[in-house]
N, C-alpha and C positions, 0 to 999 in steps of 0.2 A: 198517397200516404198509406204506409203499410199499419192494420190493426193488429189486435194483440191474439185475436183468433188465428188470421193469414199468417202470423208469423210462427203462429205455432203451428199449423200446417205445414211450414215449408219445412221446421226442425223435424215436423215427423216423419214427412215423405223424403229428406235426409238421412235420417238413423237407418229409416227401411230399405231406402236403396242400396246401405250401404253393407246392410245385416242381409240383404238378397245377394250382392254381385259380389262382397266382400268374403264371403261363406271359408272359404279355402284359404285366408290367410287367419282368419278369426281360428279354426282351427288347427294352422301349424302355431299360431303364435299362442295356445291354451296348449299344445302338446308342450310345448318348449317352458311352458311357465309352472311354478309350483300346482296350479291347478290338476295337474298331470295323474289321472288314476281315480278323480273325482263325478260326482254328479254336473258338475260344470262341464270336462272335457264329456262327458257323453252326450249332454245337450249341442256342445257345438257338433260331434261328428253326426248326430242325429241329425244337424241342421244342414251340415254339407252333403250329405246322402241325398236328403229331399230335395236342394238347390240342384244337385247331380242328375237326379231322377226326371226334375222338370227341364236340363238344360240350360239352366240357366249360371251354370260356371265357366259357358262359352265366351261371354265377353268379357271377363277377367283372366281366362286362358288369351284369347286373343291379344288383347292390348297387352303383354306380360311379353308373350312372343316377338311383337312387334318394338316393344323397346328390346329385348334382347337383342334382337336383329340389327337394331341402330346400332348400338351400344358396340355391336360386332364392326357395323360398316366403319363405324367411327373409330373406334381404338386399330381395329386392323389397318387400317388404311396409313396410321402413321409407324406403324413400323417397317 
């Protein structure tokens, strides 16, 4: 039985995971949004700089790649 501490652990280490590997869509989708020019878009590119800086937009470059790729085998393949 999950407690109400562990479940709040899981929601954190969730948000985080997602605010670390996430870095690069968080900030195209704050350039695209009225946030655009604000204190808010400089916190996200602040934040994809440092994710940049540490490497760690590797696994969401990767897996990005990797469904493009399908995405190719598979639509090419029926024409």
């Amino acid at each position: 039985m999950l407690n109400p501490r562990g479940l709040l652990l899981i929601a954190l280490l969730g948000c985080g995971s997602a605010a670390v590997f996430g870095a690069a869509p968080l900030a195209a989708w704050v350039d695209a949004s009225n946030a655009n020019g604000t204190a808010v878009q400089q916190a996200a590119d602040g934040w994809l700089l440092l994710m940049q800086r540490a490497g760690l937009d590797r696994p969401y470059d990767s897996v990005r790649r990797e469904v493009r790729d399908a995405e190719a085998v598979h639509f090419g393949a029926n024409n």
